[in-house]
C-alpha positions in Angstrom: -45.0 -39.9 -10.7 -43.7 -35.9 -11.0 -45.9 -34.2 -13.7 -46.1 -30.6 -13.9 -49.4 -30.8 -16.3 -50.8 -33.3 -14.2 -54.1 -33.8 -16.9 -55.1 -37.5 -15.3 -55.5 -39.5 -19.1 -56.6 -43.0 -17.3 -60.0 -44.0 -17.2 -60.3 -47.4 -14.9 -62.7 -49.3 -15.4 -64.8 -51.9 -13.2 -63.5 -54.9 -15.2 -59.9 -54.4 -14.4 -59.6 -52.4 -17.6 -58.0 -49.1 -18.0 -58.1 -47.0 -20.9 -55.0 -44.4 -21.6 -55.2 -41.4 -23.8 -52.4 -41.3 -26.1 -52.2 -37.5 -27.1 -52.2 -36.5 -23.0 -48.9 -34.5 -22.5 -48.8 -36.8 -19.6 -49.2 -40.2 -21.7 -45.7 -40.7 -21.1 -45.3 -40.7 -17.2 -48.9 -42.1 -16.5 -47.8 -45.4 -18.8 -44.7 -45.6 -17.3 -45.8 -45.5 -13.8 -48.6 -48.2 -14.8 -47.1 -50.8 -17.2 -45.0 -52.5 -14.4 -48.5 -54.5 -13.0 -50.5 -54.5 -15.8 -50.6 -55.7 -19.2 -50.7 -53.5 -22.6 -53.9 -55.4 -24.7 -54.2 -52.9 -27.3 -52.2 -49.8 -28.6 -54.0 -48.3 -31.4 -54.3 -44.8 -32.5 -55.7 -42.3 -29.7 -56.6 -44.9 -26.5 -54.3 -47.7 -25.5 -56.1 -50.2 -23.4 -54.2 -51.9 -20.4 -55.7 -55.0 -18.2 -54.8 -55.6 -14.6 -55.1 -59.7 -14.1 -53.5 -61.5 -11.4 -50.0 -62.9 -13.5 -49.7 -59.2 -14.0 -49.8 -58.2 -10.4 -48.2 -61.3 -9.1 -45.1 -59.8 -11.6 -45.0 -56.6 -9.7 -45.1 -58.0 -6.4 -42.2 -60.2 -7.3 -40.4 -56.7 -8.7 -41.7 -55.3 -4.8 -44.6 -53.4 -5.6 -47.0 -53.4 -2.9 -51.0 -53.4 -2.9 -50.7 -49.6 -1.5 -48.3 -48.4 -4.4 -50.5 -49.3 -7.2 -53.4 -47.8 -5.8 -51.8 -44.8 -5.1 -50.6 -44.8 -8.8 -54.1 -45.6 -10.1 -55.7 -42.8 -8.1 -53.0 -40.8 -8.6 -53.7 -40.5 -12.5 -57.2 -42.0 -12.5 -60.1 -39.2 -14.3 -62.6 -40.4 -12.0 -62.5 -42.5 -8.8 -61.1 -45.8 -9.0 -63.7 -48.9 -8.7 -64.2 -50.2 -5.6 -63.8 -53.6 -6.7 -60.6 -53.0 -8.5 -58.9 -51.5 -4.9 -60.0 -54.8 -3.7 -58.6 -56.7 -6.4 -55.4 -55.3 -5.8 -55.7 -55.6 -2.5 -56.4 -59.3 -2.5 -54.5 -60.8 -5.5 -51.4 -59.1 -4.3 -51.6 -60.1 -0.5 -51.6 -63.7 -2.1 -47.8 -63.4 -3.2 -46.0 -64.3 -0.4 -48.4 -65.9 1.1 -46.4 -69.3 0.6 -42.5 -69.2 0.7 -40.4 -71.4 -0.5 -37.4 -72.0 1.9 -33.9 -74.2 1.8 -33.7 -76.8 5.0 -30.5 -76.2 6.9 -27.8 -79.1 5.7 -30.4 -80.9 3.7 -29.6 -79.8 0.1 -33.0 -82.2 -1.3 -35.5 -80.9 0.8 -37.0 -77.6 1.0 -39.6 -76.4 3.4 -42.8 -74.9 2.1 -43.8 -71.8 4.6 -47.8 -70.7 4.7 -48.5 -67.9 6.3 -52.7 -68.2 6.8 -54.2 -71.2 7.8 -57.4 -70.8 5.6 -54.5 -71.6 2.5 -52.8 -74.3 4.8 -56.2 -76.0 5.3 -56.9 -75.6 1.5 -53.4 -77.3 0.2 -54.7 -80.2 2.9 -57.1 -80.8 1.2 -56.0 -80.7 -2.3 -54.8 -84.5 -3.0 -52.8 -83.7 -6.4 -50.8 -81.3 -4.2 -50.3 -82.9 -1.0 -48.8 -86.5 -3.0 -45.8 -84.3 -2.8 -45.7 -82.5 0.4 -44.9 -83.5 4.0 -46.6 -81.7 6.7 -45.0 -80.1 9.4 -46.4 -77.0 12.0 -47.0 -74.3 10.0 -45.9 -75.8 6.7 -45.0 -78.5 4.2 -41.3 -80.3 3.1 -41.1 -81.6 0.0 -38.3 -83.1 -2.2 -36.1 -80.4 -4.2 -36.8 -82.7 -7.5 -40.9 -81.6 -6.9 -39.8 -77.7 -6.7 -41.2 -76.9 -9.7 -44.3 -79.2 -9.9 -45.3 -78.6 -6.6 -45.0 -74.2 -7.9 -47.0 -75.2 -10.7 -50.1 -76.6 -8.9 -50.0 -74.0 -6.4 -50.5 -71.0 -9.2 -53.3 -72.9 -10.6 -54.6 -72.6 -7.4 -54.0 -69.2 -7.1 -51.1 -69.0 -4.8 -47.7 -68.2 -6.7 -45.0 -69.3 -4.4 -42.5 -66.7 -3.8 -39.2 -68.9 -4.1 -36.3 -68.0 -1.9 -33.9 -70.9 -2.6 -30.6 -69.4 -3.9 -29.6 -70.0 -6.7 -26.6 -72.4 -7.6 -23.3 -71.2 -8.9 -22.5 -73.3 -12.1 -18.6 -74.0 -13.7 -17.3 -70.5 -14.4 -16.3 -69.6 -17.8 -14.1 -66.9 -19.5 -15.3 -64.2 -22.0 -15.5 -60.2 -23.0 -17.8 -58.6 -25.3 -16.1 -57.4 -28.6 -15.4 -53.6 -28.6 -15.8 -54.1 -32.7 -17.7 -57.2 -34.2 -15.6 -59.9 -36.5 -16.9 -58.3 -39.7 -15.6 -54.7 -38.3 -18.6 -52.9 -37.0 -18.8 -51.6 -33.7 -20.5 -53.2 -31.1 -22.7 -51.5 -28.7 -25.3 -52.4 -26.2 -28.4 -50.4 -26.2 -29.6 -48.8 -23.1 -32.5 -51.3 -23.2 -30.8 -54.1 -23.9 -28.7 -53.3 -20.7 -31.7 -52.2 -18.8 -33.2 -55.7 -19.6 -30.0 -56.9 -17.9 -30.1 -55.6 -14.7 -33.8 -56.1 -14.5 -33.0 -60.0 -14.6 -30.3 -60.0 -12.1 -31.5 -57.9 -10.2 -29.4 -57.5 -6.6 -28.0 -61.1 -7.1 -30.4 -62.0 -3.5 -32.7 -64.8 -3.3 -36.1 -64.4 -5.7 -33.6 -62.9 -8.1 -31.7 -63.9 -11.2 -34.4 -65.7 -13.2 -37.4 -64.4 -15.5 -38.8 -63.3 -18.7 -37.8 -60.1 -20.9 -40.0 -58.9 -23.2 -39.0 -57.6 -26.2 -40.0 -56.8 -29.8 -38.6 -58.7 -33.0 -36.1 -57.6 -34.3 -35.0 -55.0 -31.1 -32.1 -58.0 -30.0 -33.4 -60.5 -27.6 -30.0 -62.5 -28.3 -28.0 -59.3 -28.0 -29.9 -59.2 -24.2 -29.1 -63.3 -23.9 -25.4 -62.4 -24.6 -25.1 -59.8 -22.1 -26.9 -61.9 -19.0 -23.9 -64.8 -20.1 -21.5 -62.4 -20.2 -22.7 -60.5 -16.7 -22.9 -64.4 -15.1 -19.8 -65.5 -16.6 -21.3 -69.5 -16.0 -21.8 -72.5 -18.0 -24.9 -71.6 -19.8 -27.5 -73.7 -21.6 -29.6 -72.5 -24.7 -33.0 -74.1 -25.3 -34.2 -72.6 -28.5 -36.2 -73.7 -31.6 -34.6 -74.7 -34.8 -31.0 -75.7 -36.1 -31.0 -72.5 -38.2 -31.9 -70.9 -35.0 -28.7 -72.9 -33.1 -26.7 -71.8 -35.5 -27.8 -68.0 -35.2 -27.2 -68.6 -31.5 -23.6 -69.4 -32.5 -22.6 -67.0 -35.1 -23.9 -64.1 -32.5 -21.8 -65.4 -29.7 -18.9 -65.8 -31.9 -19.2 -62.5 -33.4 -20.1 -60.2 -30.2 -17.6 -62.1 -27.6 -14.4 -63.5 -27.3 -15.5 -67.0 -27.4 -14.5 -69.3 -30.6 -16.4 -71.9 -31.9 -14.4 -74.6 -30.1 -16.0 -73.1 -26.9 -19.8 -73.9 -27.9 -21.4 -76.8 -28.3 -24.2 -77.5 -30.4 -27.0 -80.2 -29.2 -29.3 -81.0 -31.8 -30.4 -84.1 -34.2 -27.3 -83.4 -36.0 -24.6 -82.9 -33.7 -24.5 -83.9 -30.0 -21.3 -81.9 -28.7 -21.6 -80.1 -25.1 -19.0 -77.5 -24.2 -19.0 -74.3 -21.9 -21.8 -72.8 -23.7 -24.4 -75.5 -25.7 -27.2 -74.6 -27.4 -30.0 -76.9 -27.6 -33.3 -77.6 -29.6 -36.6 -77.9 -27.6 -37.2 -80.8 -29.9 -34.5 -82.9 -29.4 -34.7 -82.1 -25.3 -38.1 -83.1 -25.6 -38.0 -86.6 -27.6 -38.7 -89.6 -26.4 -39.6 -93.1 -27.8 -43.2 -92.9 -27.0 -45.5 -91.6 -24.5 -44.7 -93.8 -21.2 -40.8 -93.7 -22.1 -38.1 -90.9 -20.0 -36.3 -88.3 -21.6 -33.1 -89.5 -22.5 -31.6 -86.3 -23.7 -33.1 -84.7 -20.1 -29.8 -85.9 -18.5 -28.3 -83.2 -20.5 -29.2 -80.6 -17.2 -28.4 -83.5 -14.4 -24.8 -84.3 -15.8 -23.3 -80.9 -16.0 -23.3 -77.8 -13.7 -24.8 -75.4 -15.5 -25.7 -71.8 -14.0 -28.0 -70.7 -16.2 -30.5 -71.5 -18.4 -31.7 -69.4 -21.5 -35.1 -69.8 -23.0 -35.2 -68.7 -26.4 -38.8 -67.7 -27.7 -39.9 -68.6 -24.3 -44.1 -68.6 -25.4 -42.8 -71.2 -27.7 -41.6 -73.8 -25.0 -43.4 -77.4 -26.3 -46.0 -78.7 -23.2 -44.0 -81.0 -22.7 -41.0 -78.7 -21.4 -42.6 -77.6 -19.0 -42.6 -81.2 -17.7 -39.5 -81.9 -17.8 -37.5 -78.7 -17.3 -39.9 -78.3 -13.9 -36.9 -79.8 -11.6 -34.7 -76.8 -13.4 -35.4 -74.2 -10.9 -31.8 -74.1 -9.1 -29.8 -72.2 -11.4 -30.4 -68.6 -13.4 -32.8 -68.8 -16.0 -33.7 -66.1 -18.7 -36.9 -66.3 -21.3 -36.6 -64.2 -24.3 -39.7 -63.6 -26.2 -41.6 -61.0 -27.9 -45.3 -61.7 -26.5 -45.9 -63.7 -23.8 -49.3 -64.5 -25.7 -49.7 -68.5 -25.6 -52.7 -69.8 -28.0 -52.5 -72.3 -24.8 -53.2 -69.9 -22.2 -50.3 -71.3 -20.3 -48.8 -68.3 -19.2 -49.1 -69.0 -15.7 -46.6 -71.4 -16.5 -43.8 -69.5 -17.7 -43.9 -67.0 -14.8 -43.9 -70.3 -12.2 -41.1 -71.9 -14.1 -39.2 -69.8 -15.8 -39.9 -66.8 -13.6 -42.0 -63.3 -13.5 -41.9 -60.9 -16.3 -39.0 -58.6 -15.5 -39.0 -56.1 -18.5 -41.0 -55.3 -21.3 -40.9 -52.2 -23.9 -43.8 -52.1 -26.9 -43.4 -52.3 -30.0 -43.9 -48.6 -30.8 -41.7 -46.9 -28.4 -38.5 -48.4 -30.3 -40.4 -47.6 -33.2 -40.1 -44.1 -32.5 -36.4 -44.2 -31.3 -35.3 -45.5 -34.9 -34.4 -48.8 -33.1 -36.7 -51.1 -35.6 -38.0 -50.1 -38.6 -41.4 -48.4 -39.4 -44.0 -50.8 -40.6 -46.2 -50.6 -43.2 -49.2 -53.3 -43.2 -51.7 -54.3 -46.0 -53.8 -56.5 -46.1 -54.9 -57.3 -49.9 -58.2 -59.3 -51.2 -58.4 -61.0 -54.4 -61.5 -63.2 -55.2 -61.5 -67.0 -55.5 -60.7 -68.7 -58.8 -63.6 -69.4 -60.5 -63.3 -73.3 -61.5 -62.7 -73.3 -57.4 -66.0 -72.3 -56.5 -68.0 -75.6 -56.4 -65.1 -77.3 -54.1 -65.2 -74.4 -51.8 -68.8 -73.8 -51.4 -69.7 -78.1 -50.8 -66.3 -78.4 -48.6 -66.0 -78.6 -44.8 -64.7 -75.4 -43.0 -61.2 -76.9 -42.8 -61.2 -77.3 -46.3 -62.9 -74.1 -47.4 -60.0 -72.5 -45.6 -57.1 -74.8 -47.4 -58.9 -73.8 -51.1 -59.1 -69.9 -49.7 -55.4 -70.1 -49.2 -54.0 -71.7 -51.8 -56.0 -69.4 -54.3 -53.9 -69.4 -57.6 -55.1 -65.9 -58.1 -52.4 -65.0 -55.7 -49.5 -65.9 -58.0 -50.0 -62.6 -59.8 -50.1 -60.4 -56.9 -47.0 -61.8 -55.9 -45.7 -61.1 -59.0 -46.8 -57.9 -59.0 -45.2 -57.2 -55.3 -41.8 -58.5 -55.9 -41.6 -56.1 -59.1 -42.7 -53.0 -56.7 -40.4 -54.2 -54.5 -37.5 -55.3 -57.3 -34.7 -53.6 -55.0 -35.3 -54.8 -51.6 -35.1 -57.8 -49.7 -38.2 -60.0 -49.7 -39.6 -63.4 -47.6 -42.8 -65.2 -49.2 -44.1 -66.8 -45.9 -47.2 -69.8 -46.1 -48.5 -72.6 -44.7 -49.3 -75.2 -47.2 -46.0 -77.4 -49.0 -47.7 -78.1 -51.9 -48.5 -74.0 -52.6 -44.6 -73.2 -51.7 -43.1 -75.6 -53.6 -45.1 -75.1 -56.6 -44.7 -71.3 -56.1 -41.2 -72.0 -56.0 -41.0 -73.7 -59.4 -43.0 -71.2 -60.9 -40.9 -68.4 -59.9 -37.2 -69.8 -59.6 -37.3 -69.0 -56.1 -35.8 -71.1 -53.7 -37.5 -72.5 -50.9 -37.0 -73.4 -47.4 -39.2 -75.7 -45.4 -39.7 -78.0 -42.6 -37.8 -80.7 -45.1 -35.2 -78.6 -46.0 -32.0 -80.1 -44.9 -30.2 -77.8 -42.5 -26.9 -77.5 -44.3 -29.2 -76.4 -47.4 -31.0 -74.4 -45.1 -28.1 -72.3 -43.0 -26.7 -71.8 -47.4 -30.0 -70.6 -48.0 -29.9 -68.0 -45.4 -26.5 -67.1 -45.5 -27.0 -66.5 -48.9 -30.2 -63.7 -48.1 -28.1 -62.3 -45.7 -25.0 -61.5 -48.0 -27.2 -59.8 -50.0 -26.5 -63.1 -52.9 -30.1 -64.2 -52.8 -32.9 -61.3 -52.8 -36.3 -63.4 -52.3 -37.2 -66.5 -50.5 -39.8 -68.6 -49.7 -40.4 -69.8 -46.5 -42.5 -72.2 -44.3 -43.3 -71.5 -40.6 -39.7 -73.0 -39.5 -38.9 -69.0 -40.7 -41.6 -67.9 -37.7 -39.0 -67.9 -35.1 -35.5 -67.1 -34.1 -34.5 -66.1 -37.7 -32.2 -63.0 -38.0 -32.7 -62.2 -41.2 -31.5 -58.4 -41.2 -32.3 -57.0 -44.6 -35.3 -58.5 -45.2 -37.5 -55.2 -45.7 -41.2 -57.2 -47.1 -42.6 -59.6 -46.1 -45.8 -61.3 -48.2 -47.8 -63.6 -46.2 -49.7 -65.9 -48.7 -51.3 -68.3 -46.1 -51.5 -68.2 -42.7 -52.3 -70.8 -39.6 -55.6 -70.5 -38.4 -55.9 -66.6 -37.0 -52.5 -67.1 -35.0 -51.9 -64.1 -33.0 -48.5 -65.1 -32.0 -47.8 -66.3 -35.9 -48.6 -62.7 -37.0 -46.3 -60.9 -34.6 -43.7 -63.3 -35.6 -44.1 -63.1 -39.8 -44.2 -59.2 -39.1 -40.9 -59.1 -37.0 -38.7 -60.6 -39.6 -39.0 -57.5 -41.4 -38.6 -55.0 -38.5 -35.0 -54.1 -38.1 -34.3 -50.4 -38.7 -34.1 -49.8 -42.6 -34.1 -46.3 -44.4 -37.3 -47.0 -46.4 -39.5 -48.7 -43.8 -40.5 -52.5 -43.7 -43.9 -53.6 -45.6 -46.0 -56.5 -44.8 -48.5 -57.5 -47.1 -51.1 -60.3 -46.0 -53.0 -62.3 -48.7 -55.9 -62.8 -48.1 -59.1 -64.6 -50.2 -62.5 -62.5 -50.6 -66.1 -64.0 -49.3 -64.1 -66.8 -47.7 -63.5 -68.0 -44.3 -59.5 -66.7 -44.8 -61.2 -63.2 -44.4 -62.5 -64.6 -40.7 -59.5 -65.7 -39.7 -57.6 -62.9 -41.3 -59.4 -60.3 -39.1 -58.1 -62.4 -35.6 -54.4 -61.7 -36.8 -55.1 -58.0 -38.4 -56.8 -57.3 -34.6 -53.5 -58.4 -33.7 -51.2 -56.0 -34.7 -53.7 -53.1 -34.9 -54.3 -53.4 -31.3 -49.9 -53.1 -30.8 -50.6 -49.9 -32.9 -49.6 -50.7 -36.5 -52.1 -49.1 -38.8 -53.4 -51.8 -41.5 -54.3 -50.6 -44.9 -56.9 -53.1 -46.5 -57.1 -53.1 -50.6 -59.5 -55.0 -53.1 -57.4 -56.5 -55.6 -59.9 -56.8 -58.9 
């Protein structure tokens, strides 16, 4: 906290808000010392507003932060005095964490002994039926069953007790691997610091309550690149949970091309091939299917039949509910979620930090920005009024479909048209909702198309093509959202959107965000005097409040 200005550019507020002001010489050190227990909600301009909420403090307790550090830190750059009711906040949400410890029974490898330190929490978990079904009592405590372990942690945060789990973790089947000094194609290979940083922050000093949790990161700044070196740190039989084929075979290619491991040493588990080897990576579908809704898991036997140590999350705020089911016995081995927002339209957030484990790093979008690490991006929003012979349909039609005849307004095939030519040199992705718009965009233009039909061979051609620089423009569905490394793409031109997706917009934006000379552009079509201006506004709130300025134009 050393600052030789010292000019105090926090105001906190009584709602567990803080406001920072950007242009303070001491913006710098006063973000720094705060971001570790609370959460960034908007980064515009001149004031970037951070909120303190108990996952936020719960994740700096778990990093060892006590209640007495962050006040000092709040007072310490605070304008004014900090709120009585915040101190107590702090003070209260953070003397919760380890308040219940999870502990391993001596010679009992299936049992584990739940420790509560006050009785007023003992006497509330008594009484709380869903809970106790799992739980044994004994003296100051509870035993339950190792399979439970991750239930049982999920129950207790909703009750507002995150259990502070000191089981160590297992050692899986070691495996062998480097990182390449210089990359198959030639380039050199180098770890960023943050990539690195990211790292350690996950591992942390290999004790118990370490080696599991959730990086944060940006699209576009490497997430896999940070997967990589956790595998390569561990040096275990590792499991990839991710969220396409095209997205397995990303996975691959990047472990291929940045370590010493050939393809006859990864496995790929999917709906098209079913091969485990050292390192397997794995759609959330296929984990996740099932015959009906009172059938098992088949495909869950994938974790119980091989000794994995560790367990990689790809896109972690992407994991289906139904994951969280049945990955909540995976709590013995290391575990890593890679993500760029831990934003859930689900609000299940509570549930990544008890299953996966606490956020452990996290760097904005801007600050990379600034260090040339991903590209400078340029966001317009453009309107363009309805098609007339439309307006009859759209003004007796329900909101639903008001917002299906907004988006697939034909008066956006010549602004397309018109973007691709100002953009004739660069790489661009046409992303959308709607099939029918795509694929009828896609015959009218000559431009191939990728969807949620697309075959996968066709698909990983398709790509492959855009990335050797053969192909110049697709057009994509949301199966392009996430986990697509697409590294030249410089525009992207959203034509239709899901219904004012936060998460959707960060995504579209980062496929375009890797560091290019002449910036990356997103353009965001939108229709005029229709509800697709409403739900326009929730994603442009989005990425203004991350800092990225958005230029809006009337297209006549």
């Amino acid at each position: 906290m050393e600052n030789n200005t010292y000019d105090r550019p926090l105001i906190i507020q009584s709602d567990n808000t803080m406001l920072l002001e950007v242009h303070s010489s001491s913006f710098n050190d006063a973000r720094n010392d705060i971001i570790p227990f609370s959460e960034l909600i908007k980064s515009p301009e001149h004031i970037h507003t951070f909120t303190i909420t108990p996952i936020s403090l719960w994740n700096a307790a778990s990093a060892g932060f006590t209640a007495d550090t962050i006040i000092a830190r709040l007072s310490y750059w605070s304008k004014y005095p900090v709120p009585d009711n915040v101190k107590f906040t702090v003070n209260d949400i953070i003397s919760r964490f380890g308040s219940i410890i999870l502990y391993p029974v001596d010679d009992e490898p299936d049992l584990f002994f739940l420790y509560i330190s006050e009785h007023k929490i003992f006497q509330e978990i008594m009484h709380r039926k869903a809970i106790m079904e799992y739980l044994t009592i004994h003296k100051d405590g509870f035993f339950l069953n190792a399979y439970n372990r991750g239930t049982v942690k999920l129950l207790l945060i909703k009750l507002g007790y995150p259990v502070d789990d000191r089981i160590p973790l297992k050692t899986g089947d070691p495996i062998e691997l480097s990182l390449r000094d210089t990359t198959i194609s030639g380039y050199p290979f180098i770890l960023r610091d943050y990539q690195d940083e990211a790292k350690d922050a996950i591992l942390g000093d290999g004790n118990p309550g370490t080696g599991y949790g959730t990086i944060v990161l940006p699209c576009g700044s490497g997430k896999t690149i940070v997967g990589i070196n956790v595998i390569h740190a561990l040096k275990t039989k590792t499991l990839i949970l991710t969220t396409n084929v095209a997205a397995v075979h990303q996975w691959i290619n990047e472990l291929i091309d940045k370590t010493t491991l050939t393809k006859d040493d990864i496995g790929e588990y999917s709906g098209d091939r079913k091969v485990i080897r050292d390192i397997t990576v794995c759609t959330y579908q296929i984990l996740t299917w099932r015959k009906d809704k009172v059938s098992d898991f088949p495909h869950f036997s994938i974790f119980k039949d091989h000794n994995w140590g560790l367990v990689i999350y790809d896109e972690v705020h992407m994991l289906p509910a139904p994951v969280f089911k049945v990955t909540a016995e995976i709590q013995s081995m290391h575990r890593v979620g890679l993500t760029a927002t831990l934003v859930r339209e689900d609000n299940r957030e509570d549930e990544v930090f008890s299953l996966v484990g606490p956020k452990r790093y996290d760097i904005p979008w801007r600050e990379l920005e600034q260090k040339g690490w991903i590209a400078e991006a340029h966001c317009f929003e453009i309107r363009i009024p309805l098609d007339e012979s439309l307006d009859i349909d759209y003004a007796i039609g329900s909101k639903r479909e008001k917002f299906r005849i907004a988006s697939e307004n034909p008066l956006k095939k010549p602004v397309i048209k018109q973007l691709i030519n100002n953009h004739k040199d660069e790489f661009i992705l046409i992303i959308g909702q709607y099939l029918s718009q795509l694929n009828e965009l896609a015959k009218s233009l000559e431009i191939p198309v990728i969807t949620g039909s697309t075959p996968n061979k066709k698909r990983d051609e398709l790509f492959n093509s855009f990335r050797a620089g053969k192909q110049k423009i697709l057009i994509v569905s949301k199966v392009a959202n996430f986990a697509i490394d697409l590294p030249d793409a410089s525009v992207a031109i959203q034509i239709s959107g899901t219904f004012g997706s936060r998460q959707e917009e960060a995504q579209r934006l980062g496929r375009v965000l890797r560091p290019k000379k002449q910036g990356s552009h997103f353009y965001s079509l939108v229709t005029r005097y229709s509800v697709e201006e409403e739900f326009a506004s929730n994603r442009q709130k989005f990425l203004t409040e991350q800092g990225y300025k958005y230029h809006i134009e009337m297209w006549d």
